[in-house]
LUMFILO-905649 format. One record per residue (C-alpha): x, y, z. Coordinates in steps of 0.25 Angstrom, whole numbers, padded with zeros to 4 digits, always signed. Example, Ala and Ser with C-alpha at 12.3 -4.5 7.8 and 13.67 -1.06 7.14 Angstrom:
<recs>
+0049-0018+0031;+0055-0004+0029;
</recs>
This chain:
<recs>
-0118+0086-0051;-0124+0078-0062;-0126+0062-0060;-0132+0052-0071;-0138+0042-0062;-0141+0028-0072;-0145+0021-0060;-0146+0006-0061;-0150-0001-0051;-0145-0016-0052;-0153-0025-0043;-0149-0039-0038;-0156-0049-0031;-0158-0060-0022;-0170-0065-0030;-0174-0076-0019;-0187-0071-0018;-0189-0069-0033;-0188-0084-0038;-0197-0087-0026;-0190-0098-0020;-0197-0106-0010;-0190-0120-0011;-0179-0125+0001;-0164-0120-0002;-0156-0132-0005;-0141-0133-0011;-0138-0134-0024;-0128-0148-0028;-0114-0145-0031;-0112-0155-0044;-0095-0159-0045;-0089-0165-0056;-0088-0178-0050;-0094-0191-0053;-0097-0202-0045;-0101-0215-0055;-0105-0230-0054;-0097-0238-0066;-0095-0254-0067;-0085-0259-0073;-0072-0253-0065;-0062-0242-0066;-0057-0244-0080;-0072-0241-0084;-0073-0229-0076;-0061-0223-0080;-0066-0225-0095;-0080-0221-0093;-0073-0208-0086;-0064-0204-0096;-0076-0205-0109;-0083-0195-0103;-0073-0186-0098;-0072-0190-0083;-0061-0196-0074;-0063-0205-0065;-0057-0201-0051;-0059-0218-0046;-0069-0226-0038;-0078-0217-0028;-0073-0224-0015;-0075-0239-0013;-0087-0238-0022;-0084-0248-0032;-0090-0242-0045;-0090-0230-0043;-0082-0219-0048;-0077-0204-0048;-0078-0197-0060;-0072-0183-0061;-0076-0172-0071;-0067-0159-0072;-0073-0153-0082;-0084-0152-0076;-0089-0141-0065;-0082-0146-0051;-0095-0140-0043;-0107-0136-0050;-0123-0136-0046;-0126-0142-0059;-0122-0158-0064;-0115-0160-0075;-0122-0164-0087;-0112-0170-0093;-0103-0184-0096;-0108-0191-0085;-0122-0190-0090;-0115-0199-0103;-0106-0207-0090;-0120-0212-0086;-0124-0219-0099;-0111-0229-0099;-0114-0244-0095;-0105-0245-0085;-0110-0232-0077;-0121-0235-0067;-0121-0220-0062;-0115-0208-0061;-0116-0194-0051;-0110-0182-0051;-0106-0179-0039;-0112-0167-0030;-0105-0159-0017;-0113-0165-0005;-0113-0156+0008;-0108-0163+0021;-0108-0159+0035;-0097-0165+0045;-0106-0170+0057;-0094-0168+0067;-0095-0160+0079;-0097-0144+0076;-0086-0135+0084;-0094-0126+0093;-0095-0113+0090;-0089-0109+0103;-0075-0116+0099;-0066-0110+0088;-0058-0114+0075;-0044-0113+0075;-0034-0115+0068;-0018-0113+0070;-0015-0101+0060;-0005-0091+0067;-0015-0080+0066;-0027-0087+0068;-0030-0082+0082;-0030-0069+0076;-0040-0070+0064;-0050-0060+0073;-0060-0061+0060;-0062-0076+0061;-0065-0079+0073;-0068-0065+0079;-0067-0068+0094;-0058-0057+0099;-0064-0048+0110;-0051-0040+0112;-0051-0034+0097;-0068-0032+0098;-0072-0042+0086;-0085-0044+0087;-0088-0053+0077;-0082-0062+0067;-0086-0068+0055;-0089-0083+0056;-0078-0088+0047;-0075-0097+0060;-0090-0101+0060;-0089-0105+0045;-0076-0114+0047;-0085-0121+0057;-0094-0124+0048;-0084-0131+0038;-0081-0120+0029;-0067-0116+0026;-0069-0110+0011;-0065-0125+0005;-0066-0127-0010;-0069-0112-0011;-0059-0103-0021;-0054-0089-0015;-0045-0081-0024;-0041-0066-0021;-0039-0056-0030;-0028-0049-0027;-0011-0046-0028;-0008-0062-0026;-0009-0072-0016;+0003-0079-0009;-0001-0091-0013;+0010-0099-0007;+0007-0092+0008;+0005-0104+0018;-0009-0099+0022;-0013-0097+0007;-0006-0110+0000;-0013-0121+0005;-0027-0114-0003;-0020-0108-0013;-0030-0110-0025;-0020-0108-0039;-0032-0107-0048;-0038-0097-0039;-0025-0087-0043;-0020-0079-0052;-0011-0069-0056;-0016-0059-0065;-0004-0049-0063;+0007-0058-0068;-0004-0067-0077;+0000-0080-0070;-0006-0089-0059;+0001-0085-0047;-0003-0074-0039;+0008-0074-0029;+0009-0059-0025;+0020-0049-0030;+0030-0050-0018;+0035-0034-0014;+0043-0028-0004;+0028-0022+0001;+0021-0034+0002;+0010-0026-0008;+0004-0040-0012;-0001-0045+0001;-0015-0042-0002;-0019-0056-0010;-0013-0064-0001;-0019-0057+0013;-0033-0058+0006;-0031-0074+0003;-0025-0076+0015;-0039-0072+0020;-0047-0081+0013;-0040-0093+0013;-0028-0094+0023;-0025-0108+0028;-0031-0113+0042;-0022-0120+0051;-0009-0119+0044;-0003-0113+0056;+0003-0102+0045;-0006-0089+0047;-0021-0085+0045;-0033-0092+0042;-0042-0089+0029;-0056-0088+0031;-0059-0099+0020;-0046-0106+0023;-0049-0118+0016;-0053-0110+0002;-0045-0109-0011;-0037-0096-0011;-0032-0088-0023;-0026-0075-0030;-0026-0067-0040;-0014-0059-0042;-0022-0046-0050;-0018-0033-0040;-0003-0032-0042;-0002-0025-0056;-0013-0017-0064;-0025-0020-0062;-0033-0021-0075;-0049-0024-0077;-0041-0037-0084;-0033-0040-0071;-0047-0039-0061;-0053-0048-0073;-0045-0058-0072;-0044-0058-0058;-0060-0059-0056;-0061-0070-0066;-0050-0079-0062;-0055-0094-0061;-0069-0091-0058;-0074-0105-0056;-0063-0108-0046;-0063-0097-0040;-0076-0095-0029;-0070-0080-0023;-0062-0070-0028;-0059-0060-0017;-0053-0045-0020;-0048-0035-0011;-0046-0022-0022;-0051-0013-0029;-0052+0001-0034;-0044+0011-0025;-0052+0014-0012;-0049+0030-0013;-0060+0034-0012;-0062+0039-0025;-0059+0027-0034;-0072+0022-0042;-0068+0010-0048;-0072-0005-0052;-0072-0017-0060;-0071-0016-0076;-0077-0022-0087;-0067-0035-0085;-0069-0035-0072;-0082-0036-0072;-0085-0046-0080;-0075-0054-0073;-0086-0051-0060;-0097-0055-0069;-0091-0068-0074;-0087-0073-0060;-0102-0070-0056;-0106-0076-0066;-0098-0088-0069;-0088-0090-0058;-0091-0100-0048;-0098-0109-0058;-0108-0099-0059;-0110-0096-0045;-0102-0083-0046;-0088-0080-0042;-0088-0072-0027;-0081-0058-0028;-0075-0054-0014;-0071-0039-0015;-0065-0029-0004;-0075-0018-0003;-0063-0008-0001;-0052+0000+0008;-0056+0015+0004;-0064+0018+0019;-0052+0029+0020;-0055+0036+0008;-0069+0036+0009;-0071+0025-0002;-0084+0020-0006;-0084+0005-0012;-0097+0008-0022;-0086+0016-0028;-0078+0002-0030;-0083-0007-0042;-0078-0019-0037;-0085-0020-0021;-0097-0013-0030;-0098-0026-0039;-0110-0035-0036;-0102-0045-0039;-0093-0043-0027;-0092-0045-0011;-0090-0033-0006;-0082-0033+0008;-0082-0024+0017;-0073-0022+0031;-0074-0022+0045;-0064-0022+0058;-0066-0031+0067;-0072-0022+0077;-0085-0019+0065;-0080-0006+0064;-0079-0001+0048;-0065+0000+0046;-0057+0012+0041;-0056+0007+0025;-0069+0003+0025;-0078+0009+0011;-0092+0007+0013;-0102+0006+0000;-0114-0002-0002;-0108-0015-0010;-0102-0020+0002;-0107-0033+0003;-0102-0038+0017;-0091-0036+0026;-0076-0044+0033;-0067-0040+0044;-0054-0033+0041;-0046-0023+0048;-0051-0010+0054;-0044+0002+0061;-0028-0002+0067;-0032-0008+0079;-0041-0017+0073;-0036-0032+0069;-0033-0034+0053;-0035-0047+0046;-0024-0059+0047;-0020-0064+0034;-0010-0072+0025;+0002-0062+0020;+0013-0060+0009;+0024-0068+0011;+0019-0080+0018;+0014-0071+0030;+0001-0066+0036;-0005-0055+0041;-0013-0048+0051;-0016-0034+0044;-0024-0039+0031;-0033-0025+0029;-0044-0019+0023;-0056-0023+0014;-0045-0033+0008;-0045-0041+0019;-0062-0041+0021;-0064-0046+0005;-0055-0060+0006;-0061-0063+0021;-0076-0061+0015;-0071-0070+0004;-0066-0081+0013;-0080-0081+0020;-0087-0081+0005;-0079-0095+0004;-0083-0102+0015;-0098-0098+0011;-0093-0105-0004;-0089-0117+0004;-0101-0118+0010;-0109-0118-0003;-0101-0116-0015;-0112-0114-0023;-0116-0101-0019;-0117-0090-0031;-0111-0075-0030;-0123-0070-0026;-0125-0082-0016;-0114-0077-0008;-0117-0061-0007;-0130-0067-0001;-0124-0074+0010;-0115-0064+0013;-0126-0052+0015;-0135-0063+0021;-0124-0067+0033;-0115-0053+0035;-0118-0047+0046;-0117-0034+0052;-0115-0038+0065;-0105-0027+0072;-0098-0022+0060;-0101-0004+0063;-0107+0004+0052;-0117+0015+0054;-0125+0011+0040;-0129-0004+0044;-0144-0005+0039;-0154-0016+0037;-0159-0017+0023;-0173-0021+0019;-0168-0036+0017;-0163-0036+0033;-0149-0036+0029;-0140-0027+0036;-0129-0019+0027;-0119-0009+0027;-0112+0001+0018;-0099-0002+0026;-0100-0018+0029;-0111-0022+0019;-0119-0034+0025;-0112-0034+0036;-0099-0043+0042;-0097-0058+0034;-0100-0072+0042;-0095-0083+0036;-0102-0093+0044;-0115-0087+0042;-0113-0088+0027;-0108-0101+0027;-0120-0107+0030;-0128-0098+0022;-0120-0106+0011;-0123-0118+0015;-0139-0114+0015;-0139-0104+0004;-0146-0105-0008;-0143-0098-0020;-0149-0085-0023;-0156-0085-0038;-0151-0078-0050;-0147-0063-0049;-0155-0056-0054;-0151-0041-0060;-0161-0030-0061;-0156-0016-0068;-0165-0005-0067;-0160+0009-0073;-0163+0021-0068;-0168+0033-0078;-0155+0040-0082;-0155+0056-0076;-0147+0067-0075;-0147+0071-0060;-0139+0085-0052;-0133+0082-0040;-0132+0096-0031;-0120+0095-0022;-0126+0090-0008;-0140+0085-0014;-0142+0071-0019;-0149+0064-0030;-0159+0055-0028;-0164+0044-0037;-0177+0035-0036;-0178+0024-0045;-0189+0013-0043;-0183-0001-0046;-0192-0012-0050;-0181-0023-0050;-0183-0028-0062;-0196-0034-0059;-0201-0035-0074;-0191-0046-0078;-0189-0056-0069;-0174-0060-0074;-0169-0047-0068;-0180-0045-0058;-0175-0042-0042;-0181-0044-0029;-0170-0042-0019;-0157-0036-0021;-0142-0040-0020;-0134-0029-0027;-0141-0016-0032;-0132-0008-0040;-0133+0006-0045;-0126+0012-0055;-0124+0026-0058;-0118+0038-0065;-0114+0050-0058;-0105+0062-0063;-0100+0072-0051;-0090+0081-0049;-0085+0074-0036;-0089+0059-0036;-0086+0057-0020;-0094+0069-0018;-0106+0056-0021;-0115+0048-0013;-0125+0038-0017;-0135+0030-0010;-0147+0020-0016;-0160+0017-0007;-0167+0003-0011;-0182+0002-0010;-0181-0003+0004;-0173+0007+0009;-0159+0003+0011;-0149+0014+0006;-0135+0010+0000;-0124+0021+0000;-0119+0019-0014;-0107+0028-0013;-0102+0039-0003;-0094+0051-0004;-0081+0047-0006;-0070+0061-0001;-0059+0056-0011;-0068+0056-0023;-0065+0068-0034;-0070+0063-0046;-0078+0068-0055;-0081+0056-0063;-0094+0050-0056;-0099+0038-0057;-0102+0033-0071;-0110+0020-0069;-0104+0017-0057;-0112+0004-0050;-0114+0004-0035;-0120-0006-0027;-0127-0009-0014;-0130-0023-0008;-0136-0015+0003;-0150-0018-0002;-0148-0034-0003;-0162-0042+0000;-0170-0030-0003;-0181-0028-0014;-0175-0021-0027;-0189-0014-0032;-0192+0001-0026;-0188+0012-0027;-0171+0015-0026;-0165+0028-0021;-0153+0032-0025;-0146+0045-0021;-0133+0054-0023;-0129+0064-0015;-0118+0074-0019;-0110+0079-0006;-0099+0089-0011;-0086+0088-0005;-0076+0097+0000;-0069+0097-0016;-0080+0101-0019;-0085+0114-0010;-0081+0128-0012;-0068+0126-0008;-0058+0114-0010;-0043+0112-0006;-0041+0109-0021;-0047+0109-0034;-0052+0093-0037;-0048+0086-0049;-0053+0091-0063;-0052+0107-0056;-0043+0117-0055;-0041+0130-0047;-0044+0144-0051;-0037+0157-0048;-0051+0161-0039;-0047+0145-0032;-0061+0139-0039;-0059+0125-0044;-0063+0125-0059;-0066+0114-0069;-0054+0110-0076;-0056+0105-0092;-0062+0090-0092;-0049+0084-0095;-0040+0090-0085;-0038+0083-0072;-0032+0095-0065;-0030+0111-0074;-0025+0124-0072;-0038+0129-0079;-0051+0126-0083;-0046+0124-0099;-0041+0112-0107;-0028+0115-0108;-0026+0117-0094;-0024+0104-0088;-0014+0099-0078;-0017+0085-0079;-0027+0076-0084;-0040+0069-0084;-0036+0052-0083;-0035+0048-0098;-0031+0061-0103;-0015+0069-0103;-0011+0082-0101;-0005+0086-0113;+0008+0095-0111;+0009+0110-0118;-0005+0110-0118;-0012+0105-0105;-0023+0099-0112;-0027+0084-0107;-0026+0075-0121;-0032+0060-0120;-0019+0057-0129;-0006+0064-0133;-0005+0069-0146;+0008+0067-0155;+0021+0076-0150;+0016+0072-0135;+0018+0060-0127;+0011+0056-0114;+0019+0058-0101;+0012+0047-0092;+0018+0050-0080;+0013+0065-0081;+0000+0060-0091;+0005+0073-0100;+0006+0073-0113;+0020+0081-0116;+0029+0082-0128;+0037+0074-0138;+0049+0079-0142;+0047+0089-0155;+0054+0079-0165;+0042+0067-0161;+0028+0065-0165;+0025+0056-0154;+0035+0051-0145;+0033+0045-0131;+0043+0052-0123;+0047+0065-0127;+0060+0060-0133;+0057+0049-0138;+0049+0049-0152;+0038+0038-0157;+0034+0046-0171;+0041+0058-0177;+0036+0070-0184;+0037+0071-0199;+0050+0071-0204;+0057+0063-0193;+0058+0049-0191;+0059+0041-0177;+0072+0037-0173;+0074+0027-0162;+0064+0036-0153;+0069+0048-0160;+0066+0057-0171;+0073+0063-0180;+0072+0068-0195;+0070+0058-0207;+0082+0059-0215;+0082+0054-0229;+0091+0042-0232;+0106+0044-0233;+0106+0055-0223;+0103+0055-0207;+0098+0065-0196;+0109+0075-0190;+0103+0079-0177;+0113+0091-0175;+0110+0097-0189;+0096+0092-0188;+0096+0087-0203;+0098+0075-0212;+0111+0075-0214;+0119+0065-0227;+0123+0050-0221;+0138+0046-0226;+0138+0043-0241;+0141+0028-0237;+0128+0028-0231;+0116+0027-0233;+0108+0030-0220;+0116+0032-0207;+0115+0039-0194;+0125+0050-0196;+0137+0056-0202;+0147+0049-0207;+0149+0033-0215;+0151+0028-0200;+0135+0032-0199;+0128+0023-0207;+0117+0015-0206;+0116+0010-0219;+0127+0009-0232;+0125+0017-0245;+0124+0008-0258;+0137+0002-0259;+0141+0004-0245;+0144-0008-0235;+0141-0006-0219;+0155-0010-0211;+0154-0010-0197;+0148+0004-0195;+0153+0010-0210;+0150+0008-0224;+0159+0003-0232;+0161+0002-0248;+0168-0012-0245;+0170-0021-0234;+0183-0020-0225;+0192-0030-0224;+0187-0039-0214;+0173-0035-0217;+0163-0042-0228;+0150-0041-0235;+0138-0047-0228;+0127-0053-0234;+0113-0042-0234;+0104-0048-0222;+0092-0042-0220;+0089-0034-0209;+0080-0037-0197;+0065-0036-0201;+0066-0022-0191;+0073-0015-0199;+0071-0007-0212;+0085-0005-0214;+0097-0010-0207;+0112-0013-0207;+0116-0026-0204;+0107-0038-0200;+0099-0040-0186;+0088-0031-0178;+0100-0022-0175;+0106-0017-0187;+0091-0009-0190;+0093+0004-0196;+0078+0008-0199;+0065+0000-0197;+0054-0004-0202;+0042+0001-0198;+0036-0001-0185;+0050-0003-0178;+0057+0007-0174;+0075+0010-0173;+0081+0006-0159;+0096+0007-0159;+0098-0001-0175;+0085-0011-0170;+0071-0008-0175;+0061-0009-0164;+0047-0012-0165;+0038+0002-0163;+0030+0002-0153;+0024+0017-0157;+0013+0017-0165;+0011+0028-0176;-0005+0034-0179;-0012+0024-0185;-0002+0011-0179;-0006+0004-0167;
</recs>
């Protein structure tokens, strides 16, 4: 096996250290685009000094005479820098004796604190049953909850924080989901309008949106259902699953209203079969990079992404460009007993962990439903990435001013492994405990809450890219290849030099016979080794990896310079041993029972030459008559997509899209309708039984067959009556004036799109009307 490893190592940092910061943390101000200004002289002159410079003013502040609100709305609602602009020009007028904008002041309700020992409650029907709030159950062995209780305590509820799900619809009119309904958090991207009610079905299909939201933001104490985790946040949807999902439609979705929008939680992507490499494109990504970039007033919009359901088929989510994004909370599962449940795919990206459903006798999670309902049997990662970002709101509450990377912090800071069960939990060289199955462990919300009240912002990110030298490298089946390369961490320019890592990606290209026949690990300078992909059973291609980019957080806190390790071990499988049940894909089976190459294009072969294909390679069609795999068909064939063959046109067509019907003839025939059929001269039409142009009737001159009942058109001198031409009209008949036919028509027989007897170019004879072409000949488009 032959690999072509460019390996580049992406290093990101924490950088806390490297700007040498030694002063105390303090807050940042939250600037609003409210005023608070002293005028003499009354309303009247308020209102008039308002309206010069684009204000309005919202009245008298209180019983404080003189004093008045003035209201900007083009200017950033909440923002860490004050405006600079009109009302530094409000403050030279000689009636204004002062002006302040206004800046969010934090205040704490001095009342009497509920002890700990008594609990919240609220009169939701299935309160009593939400085990994964307040996780106090001895008979079903939850051991531990997740301190959503402890941040509701606190004050925090998810207010003035925007949640919208990415996913088929919300029901936004469901009782527990209407009174936080947010309309410019939603979207429908399928039917390109902004309701994303679901698509109602016999099956329900469309549930998922709607269970997810319910989640987040389900309304406390309206004695309806369930409670959302921030029930007090803005929830809304984006209806983008229920049709073809295009790079476009994921663009759309990712980018919708990303300054109003704090969270956008999603609960797909690629198929989790085991064998499915797959992620992001071009619009897509930028759309992540934008809302890092921009969203959130520059803070970074929040990506909330279901690690994946594949445990089954032996997935692995390296293998998943989207939970493999830096730019994404990966979340991962757990029963409620800490045992890793069934569905479960372990990789190194995973960021940190929720509670969800496990094996049958383990409880599931209580949520909102179609049709106005609720549920007890929400499953899956689905149900972990909404409930992670629920949490993430409240921490949002608690300091809306923390960035992105603010929030990964917090997250691996405060998780927790506590008795969540897997074999590989280790300790890396920055103390924190990780996991390729739960990542940083089980999420606590009051833990990160006041982390968020305390937190300050982590400097600039900085990125350092370090390439390896490109090799060509021989993997022997059972041995591995190993790699050293010695990072420096960009220590030479001090814009992209790292200290301590975030992320570290490495991106590499492999080609192999048998991609799930692959593992790979990296080792950082201190030790801790990443399982960058495993061996996956139901992986048969032959395509590799082509500067594929996975990602470990497993190395968070730790230095970046030293030496990396990184290894790929080749551990053949049973497809690929002496003997197989069947030959794989790109084979085919000799008369000694030996598995043989088959030519590159064919998917499947009789035989090892070209012209001995079955079927074909994606992009390319087997061409009938000659078993060859063609990238097109050639004129006298049309494709068969529900076969992908190219098969024959009827002998008469040059190109045709069924066998019958004709969109070019060959020389000497001209097209029909959808037919071809010889070109016969003027005065004289085609006899299909003697296969010859045969004379029209004298009294025309062009018809469609024997006889003067036949024509289409009068000779000179002759007059059309009814269906005949006529020397003279009838009694009872009269000469018409001479209209001109439709634009359509090259010839005709009477006025109106109907009467077309031939066309002009570009249209085509439908039954007397001339239709627009929609064939193109060589050279048209």
């Amino acid at each position: 096996m032959v690999w072509n490893a460019a390996l580049r190592i992406v290093l990101m940092c924490i950088l806390a250290l490297l700007l040498g910061f030694t002063s105390v943390p303090c807050k940042a101000r939250i600037y609003t685009n409210n005023w608070a200004v002293r005028i003499n002289g009354g309303h009247d002159i308020a209102d008039r000094i308002a309206g010069k410079y684009g204000y309005k003013n919202m009245g008298q502040i209180g019983d404080l005479k003189d004093h008045y609100h003035f209201f900007h709305s083009r200017t950033i609602k909440r923002s860490t820098l004050s405006s600079r602009g009109g009302h530094s020009f409000i403050s030279m007028e000689p009636k204004v004796e002062w002006i302040q904008q206004q800046v969010v002041k934090r205040r704490i309700k001095r009342d009497y604190k509920t002890s700990p020992a008594q609990s919240i409650f609220f009169n939701d029907a299935k309160w009593n049953s939400m085990w994964y709030i307040h996780c106090n159950d001895d008979i079903h062995n939850c051991q531990s909850d997740m301190n959503i209780v402890g941040a509701w305590k606190r004050g925090y509820t998810g207010k003035d924080v925007v949640v919208t799900i990415l996913d088929d619809g919300i029901e936004r009119n469901h009782p527990d989901l209407i009174q936080n309904y947010d309309n410019q958090a939603s979207y429908d991207v399928n039917g390109n309008d902004m309701d994303p009610m679901p698509r109602y079905d016999a099956s329900n299909e469309n549930k998922h949106g709607t269970r997810c939201a319910g989640e987040v933001a389900a309304s406390a104490n309206n004695s309806h259902c369930t409670v959302g985790i921030a029930y007090n946040a803005r929830i809304g949807g984006v209806r983008m699953l229920d049709g073809d999902v295009t790079d476009m439609v994921e663009a759309k979705s990712l980018s919708l209203q990303p300054q109003h929008i704090d969270i956008y939680s999603a609960s797909w992507g690629p198929d989790d079969d085991g064998k499915t490499v797959d992620g992001p494109a071009s619009l897509a990504r930028q759309a992540f990079e934008n809302g890092i970039r921009m969203g959130r007033k520059g803070r970074g919009s929040i990506f909330v992404w279901a690690s994946g359901n594949g445990g089954r088929s032996r997935d692995h989510c390296s293998c998943d460009g989207y939970t493999n994004s830096i730019y994404t909370i990966s979340i991962s599962s757990t029963a409620e007993s800490g045992r890793k449940p069934w569905y479960l795919e372990e990789c190194s990206s995973t960021l940190t962990t929720t509670y969800s459903s496990g094996e049958n006798y383990d409880r599931k999670i209580i949520t909102t439903d179609l049709r106005q309902r609720c549920t007890d049997s929400h499953t899956g990662t689905s149900a972990s990435a909404p409930m992670a970002a629920g949490i993430i709101a409240l921490a949002l509450e608690a300091n809306p001013l923390l960035s992105w990377r603010d929030v990964q912090h917090i997250i691996v800071k405060t998780s927790r492994a506590g008795h969540l069960n897997a074999p590989d939990w280790k300790t890396n060289a920055a103390g924190y405990n990780v996991s390729h199955l739960y990542g940083f462990g089980l999420m606590d919300a009051e833990a990160m809450v006041k982390e968020a009240e305390r937190w300050k912002q982590v400097p600039a990110q900085h990125i350092c890219v370090e390439s390896a030298d490109r090799q060509i490298r021989t993997i022997r089946p059972e041995h591995l290849v190993r790699s050293v390369y010695k990072a420096t961490g960009c220590i030479d320019n001090f814009n992209h030099h790292v200290i301590y890592l975030e992320h570290v990606v490495v991106r590499i290209t492999i080609t192999h016979p048998r991609r799930g026949d692959l593992s790979i690990n990296l080792t950082s300078p201190s030790g801790t080794k990443s399982q960058l992909l495993a061996n996956r059973l139901f992986d048969h291609s032959m395509e590799g990896f082509k500067n594929w980019e996975f990602m470990t957080t497993h190395c968070w806190g730790e230095k970046a310079s030293g030496d990396w390790i990184l290894e790929i071990h080749d551990s053949p499988s049973q497809l690929r041993s002496q003997k197989v049940p069947e030959c794989p894909s790109g084979f085919f089976r000799d008369d000694k029972k030996r598995c043989k190459k088959c030519s590159s294009l064919c998917e499947t072969c009789v035989g090892s030459r070209s012209d001995q294909c079955s079927t074909c390679r994606p992009g390319f069609h087997l061409n009938e008559g000659s078993n060859t795999c063609v990238a097109s068909c050639v004129d006298g064939f049309y494709l068969d997509h529900d076969s992908n063959m190219c098969r024959r046109c009827n002998e008469i067509c040059k190109k045709c899209i069924t066998s019958n019907i004709c969109t070019e003839c060959k020389p000497g025939m001209s097209l029909q309708g959808n037919r071809c059929q010889m070109t016969c001269d003027p005065g004289t039409y085609y006899n299909g039984h003697r296969r010859t142009c045969v004379p029209c009737h004298q009294v025309c001159a062009t018809c469609a067959g024997t006889g003067m009942e036949a024509c289409i058109k009068c000779a000179e001198s002759y007059l059309m009556e009814e269906w005949r031409c006529v020397s003279t009209c009838s009694v009872g008949y009269y000469m018409p004036p001479s209209p001109r036919c439709d634009h359509s028509c090259y010839s005709c027989t009477g006025p109106g799109e109907t009467n077309c007897s031939t066309c002009v170019n570009g249209y085509n004879l439908e039954a007397g009307v001339c239709v627009v072409s929609t064939i193109c000949k060589d050279g048209e488009y």
